[in-house]
N, CA, C and O atoms as CSV, one atom per row, in Angstrom:
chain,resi,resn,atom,element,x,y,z
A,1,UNK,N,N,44.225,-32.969,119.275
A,1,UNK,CA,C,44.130,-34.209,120.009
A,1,UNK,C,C,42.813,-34.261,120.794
A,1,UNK,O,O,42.163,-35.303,120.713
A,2,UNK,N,N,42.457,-33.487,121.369
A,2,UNK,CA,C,40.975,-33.160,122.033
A,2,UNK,C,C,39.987,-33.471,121.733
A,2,UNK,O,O,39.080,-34.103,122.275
A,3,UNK,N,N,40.272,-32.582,119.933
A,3,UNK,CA,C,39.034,-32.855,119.202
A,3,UNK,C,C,39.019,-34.529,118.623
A,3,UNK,O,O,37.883,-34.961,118.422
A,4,UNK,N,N,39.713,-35.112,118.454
A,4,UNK,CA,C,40.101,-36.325,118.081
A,4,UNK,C,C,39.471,-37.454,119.133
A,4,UNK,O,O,38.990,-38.544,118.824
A,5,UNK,N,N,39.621,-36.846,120.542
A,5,UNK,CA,C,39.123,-37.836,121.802
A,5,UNK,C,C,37.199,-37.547,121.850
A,5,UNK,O,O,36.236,-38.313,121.892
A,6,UNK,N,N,37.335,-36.234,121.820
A,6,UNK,CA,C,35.594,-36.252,122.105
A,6,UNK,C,C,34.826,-36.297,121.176
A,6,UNK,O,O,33.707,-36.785,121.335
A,7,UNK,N,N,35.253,-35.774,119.913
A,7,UNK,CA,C,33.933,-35.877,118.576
A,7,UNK,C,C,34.494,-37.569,118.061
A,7,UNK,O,O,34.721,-37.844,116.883
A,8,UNK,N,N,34.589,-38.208,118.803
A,8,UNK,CA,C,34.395,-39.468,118.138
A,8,UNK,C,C,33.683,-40.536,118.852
A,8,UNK,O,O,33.708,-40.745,120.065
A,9,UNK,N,N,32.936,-41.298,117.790
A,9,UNK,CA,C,32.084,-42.498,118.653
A,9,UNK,C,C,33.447,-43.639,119.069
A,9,UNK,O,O,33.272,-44.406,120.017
A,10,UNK,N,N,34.092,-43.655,118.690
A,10,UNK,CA,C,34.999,-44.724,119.072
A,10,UNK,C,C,35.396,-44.721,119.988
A,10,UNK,O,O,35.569,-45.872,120.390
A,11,UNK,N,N,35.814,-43.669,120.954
A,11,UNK,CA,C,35.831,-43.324,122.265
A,11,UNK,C,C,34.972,-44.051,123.349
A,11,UNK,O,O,36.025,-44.477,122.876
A,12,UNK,N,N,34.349,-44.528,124.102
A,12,UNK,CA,C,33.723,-44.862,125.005
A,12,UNK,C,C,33.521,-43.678,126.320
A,12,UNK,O,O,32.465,-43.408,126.892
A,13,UNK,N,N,34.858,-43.104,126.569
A,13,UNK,CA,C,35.072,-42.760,127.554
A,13,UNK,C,C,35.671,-41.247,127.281
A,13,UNK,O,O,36.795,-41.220,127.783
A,14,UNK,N,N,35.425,-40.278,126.820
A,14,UNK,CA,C,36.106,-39.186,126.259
A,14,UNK,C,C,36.565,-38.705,127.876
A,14,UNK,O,O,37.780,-38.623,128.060
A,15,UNK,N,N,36.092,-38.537,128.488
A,15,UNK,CA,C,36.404,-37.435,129.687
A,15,UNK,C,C,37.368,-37.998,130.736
A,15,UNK,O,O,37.872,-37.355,131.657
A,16,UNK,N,N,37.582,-39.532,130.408
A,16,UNK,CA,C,38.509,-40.429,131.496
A,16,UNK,C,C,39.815,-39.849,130.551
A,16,UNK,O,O,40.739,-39.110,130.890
A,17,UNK,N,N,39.510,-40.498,129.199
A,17,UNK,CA,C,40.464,-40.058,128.570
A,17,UNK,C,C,41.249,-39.559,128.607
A,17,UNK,O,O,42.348,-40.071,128.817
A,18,UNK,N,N,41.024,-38.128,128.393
A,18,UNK,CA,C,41.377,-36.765,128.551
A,18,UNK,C,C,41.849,-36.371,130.043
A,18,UNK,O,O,42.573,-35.392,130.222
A,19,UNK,N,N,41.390,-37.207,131.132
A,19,UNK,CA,C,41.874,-37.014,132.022
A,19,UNK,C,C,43.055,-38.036,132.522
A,19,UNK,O,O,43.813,-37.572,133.374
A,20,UNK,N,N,43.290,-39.382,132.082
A,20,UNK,CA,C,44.459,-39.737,131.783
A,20,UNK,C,C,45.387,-39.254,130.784
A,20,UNK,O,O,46.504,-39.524,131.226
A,21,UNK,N,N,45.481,-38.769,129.839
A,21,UNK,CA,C,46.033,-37.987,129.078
A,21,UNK,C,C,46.762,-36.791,129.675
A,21,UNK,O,O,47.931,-36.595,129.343
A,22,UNK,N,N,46.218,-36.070,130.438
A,22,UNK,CA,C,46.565,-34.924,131.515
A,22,UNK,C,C,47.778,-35.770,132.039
A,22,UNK,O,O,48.948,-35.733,131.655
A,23,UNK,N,N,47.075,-36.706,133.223
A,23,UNK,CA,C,47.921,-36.913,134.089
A,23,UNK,C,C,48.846,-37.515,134.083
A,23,UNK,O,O,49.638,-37.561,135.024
A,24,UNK,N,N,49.020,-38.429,132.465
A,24,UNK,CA,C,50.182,-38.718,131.993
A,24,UNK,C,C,51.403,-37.673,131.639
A,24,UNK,O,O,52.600,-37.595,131.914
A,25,UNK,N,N,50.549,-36.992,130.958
A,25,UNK,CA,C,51.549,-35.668,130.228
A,25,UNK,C,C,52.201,-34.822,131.802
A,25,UNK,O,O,53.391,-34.518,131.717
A,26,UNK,N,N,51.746,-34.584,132.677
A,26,UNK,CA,C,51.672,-34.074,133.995
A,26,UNK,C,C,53.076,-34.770,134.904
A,26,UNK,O,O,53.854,-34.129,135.611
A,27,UNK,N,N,53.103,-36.337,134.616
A,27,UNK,CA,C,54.232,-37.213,134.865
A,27,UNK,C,C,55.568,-37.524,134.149
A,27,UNK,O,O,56.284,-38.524,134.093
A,28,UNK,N,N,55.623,-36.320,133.641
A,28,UNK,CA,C,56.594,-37.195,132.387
A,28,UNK,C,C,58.259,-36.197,132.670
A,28,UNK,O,O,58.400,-34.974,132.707
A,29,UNK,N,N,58.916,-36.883,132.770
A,29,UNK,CA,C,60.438,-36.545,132.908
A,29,UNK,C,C,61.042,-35.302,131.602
A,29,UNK,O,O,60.335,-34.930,130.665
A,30,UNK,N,N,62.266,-34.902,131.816
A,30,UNK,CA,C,63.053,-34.381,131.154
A,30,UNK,C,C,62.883,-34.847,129.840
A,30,UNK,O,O,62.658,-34.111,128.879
A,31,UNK,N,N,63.030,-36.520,129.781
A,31,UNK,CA,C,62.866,-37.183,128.695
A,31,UNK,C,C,61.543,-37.236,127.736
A,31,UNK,O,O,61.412,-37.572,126.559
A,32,UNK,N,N,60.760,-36.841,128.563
A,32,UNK,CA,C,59.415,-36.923,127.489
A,32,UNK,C,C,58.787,-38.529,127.805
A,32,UNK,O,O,58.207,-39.227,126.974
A,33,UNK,N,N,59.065,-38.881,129.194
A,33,UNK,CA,C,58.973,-40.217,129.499
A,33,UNK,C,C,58.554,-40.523,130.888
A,33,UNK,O,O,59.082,-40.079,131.907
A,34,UNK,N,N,57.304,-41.527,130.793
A,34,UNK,CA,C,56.580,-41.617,132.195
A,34,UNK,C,C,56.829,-43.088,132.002
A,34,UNK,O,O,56.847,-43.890,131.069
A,35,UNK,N,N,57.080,-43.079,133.786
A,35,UNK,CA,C,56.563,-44.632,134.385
A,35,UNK,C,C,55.877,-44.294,134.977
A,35,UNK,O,O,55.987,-43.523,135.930
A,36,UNK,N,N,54.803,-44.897,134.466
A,36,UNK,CA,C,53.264,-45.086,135.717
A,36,UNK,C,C,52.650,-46.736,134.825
A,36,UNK,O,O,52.753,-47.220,133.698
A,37,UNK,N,N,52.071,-47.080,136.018
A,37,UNK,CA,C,51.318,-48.038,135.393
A,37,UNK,C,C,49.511,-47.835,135.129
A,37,UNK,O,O,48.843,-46.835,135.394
A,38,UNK,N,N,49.021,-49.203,134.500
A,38,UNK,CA,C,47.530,-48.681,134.582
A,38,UNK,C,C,46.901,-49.231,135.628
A,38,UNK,O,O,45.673,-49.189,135.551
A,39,UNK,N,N,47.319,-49.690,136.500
A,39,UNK,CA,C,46.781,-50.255,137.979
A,39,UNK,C,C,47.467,-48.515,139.276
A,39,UNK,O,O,47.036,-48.230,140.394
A,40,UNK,N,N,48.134,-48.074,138.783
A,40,UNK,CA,C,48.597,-46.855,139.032
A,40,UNK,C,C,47.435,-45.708,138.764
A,40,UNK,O,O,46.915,-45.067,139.677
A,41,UNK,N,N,47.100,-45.547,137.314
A,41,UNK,CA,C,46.343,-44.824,136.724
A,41,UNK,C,C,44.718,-44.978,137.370
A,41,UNK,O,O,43.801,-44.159,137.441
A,42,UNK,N,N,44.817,-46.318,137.769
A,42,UNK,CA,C,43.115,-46.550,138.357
A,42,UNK,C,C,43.281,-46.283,139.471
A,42,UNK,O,O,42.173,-46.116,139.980
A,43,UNK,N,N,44.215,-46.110,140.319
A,43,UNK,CA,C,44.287,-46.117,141.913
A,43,UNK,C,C,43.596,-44.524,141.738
A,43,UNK,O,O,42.398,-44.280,141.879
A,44,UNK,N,N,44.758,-43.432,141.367
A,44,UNK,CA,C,45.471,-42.174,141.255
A,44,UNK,C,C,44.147,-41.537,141.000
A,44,UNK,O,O,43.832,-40.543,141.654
A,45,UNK,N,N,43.200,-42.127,139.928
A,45,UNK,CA,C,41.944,-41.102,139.518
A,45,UNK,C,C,40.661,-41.929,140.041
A,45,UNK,O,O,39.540,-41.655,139.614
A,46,UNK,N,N,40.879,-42.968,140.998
A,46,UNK,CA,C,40.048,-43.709,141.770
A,46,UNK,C,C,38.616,-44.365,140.204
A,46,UNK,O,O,37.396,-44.209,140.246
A,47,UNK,N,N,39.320,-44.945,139.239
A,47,UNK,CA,C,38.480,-45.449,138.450
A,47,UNK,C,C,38.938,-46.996,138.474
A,47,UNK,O,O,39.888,-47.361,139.166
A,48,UNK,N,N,38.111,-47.970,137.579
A,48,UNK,CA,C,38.147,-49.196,137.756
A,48,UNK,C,C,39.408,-49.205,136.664
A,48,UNK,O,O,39.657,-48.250,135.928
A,49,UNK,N,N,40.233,-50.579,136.694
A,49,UNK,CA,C,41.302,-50.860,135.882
A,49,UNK,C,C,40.816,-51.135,134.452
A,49,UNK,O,O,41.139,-50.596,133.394
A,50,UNK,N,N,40.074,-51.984,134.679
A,50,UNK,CA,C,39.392,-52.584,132.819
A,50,UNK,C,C,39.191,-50.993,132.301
A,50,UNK,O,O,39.829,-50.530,131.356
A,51,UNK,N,N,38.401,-50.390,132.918
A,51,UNK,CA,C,37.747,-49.200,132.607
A,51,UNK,C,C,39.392,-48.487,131.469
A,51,UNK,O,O,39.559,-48.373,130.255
A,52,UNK,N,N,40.283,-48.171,132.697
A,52,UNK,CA,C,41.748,-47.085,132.637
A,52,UNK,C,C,42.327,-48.077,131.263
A,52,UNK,O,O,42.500,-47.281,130.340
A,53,UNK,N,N,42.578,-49.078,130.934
A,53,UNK,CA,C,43.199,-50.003,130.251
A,53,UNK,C,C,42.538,-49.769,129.163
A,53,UNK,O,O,43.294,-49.637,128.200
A,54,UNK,N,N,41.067,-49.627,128.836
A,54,UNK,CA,C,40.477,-49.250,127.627
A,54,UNK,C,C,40.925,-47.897,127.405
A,54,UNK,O,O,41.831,-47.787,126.579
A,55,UNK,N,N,40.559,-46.987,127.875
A,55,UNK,CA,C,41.078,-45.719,127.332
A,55,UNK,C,C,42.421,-45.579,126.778
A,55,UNK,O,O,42.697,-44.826,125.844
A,56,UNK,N,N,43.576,-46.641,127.638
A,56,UNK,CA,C,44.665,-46.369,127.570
A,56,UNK,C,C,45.094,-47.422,126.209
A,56,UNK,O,O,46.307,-47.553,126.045
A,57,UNK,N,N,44.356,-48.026,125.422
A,57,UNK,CA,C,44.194,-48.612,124.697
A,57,UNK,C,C,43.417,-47.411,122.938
A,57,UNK,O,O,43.594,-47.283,121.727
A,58,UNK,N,N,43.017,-47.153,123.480
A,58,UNK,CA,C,42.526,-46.251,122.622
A,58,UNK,C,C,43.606,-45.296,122.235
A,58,UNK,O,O,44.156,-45.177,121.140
A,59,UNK,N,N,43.892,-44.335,123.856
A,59,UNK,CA,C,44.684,-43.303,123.006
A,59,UNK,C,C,45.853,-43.999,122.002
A,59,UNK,O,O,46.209,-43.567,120.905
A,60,UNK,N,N,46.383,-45.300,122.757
A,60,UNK,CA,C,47.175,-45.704,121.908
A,60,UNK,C,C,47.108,-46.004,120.411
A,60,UNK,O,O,48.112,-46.112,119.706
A,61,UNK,N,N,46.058,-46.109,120.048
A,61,UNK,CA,C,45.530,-46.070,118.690
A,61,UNK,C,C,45.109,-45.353,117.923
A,61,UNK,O,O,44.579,-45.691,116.865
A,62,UNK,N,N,45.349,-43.655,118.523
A,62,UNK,CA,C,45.364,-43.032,117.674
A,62,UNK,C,C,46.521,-42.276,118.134
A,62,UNK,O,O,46.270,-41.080,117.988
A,63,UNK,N,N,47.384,-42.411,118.501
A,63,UNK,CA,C,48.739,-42.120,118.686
A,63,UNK,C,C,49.349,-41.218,119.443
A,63,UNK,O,O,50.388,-40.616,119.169
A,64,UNK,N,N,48.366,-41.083,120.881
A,64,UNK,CA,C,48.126,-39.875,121.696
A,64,UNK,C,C,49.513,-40.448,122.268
A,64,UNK,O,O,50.454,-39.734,122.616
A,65,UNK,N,N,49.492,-41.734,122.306
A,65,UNK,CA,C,50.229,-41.913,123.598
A,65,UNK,C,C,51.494,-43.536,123.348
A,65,UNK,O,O,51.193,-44.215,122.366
A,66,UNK,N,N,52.263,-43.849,123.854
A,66,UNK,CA,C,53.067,-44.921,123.233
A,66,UNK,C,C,53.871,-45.793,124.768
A,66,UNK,O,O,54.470,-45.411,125.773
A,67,UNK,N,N,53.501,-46.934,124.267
A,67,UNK,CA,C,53.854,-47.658,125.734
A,67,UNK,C,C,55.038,-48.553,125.018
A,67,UNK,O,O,55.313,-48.883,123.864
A,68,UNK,N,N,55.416,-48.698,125.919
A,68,UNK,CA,C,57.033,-49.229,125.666
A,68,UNK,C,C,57.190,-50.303,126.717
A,68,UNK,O,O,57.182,-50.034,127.918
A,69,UNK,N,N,57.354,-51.705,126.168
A,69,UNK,CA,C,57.159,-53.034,127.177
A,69,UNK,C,C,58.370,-53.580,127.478
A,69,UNK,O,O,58.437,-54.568,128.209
């Protein structure tokens, strides 16, 4: 998954990434299941929202990660 976030140009942001990725995996219940939001995610790692929403857009597309509405 790592290698998937940083050796790629499609990424914008490899290192936010990877560091939402953490702090998701870091939040996650018994279930294998986080509530956080991405206005949460921008507060928490003091980055801009558009910024957190792209990444969190990405991992979703390559299947790091799965949001449930």
């Amino acid at each position: 998954m790592v290698k998937q976030i940083c050796d790629t140009k499609e990424c914008r942001y490899p290192l936010l990434s990877l560091r939402l990725l953490i702090h998701i995996m870091t939040s996650m219940d018994n279930d294998g299941r986080t509530h956080i939001s991405a206005r949460h995610l921008s507060k928490a790692l003091d980055v801009h929202y558009d910024t957190v929403t792209k990444c969190l857009k990405y991992l979703r597309q390559i299947d790091a990660i799965q949001i449930d509405r």
